[in-house]
N, C-alpha and C positions, 0 to 999 in steps of 0.2 A: 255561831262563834261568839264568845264572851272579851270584850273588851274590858279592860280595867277602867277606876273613874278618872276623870281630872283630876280631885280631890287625892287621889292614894299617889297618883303619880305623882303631881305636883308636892307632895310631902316629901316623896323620893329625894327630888329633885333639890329640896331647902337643905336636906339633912346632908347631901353631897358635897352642895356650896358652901356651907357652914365647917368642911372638913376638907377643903382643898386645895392647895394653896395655887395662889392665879388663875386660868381657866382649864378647864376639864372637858373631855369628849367628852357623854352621853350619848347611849342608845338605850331603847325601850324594846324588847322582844318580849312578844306575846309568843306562845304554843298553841296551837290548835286547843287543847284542852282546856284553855282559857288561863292558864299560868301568866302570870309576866312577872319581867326582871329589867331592874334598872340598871343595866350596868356603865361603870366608868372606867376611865384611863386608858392604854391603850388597846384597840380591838380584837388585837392576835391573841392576846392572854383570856378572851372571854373562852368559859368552859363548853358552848354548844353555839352552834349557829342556826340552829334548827328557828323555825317561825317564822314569824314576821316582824320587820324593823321598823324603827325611825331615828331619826340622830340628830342630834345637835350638839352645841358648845354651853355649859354653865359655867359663870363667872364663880370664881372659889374668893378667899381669904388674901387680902393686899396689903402690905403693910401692918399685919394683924387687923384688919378693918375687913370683916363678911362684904361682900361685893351685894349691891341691891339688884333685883331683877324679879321680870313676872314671872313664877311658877308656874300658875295657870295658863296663861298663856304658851310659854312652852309646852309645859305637859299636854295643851290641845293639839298643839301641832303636831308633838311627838304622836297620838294617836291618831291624830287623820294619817300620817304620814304613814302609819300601820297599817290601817285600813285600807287607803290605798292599795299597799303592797299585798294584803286578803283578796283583795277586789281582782287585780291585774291576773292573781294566780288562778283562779276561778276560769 
């Protein structure tokens, strides 16, 4: 199983913040096939739920001001929290 990096995710993640206004779910699915997708907003409108998850909250756009926060650090989580969910299914 291929994981994505912290690096791709966590760019995911700036490019969301930088376009959202207040805070925004995230989740990270992987696919078996080693695919992953950042997705936002809310969960039901995501087009598959096939894979593996992680989730979290990114601060978006306040007062026209980008919210600051660790990408990296989230996007690590978000991938143990994948991993995880790989592990468990095993």
């Amino acid at each position: 199983m291929k994981f994505p990096t912290i690096k791709d995710v966590a760019e995911d993640l700036r490019n969301i913040n930088a376009n959202v206004e207040g805070e925004c779910d995230v989740r990270l699915q992987v696919l078996d096939n080693g695919a992953y997708y950042v997705r936002c907003g809310d969960p039901s409108y995501d087009p598959s739920h096939e894979g593996y998850w992680g989730a979290s909250i990114v601060p978006g756009v306040v007062n026209g001001n980008i919210s600051r926060f660790d990408a990296r650090s989230m996007a690590r989580e978000l991938i143990e929290q994948v991993k995880d969910m790989y592990c468990q299914s095993r």
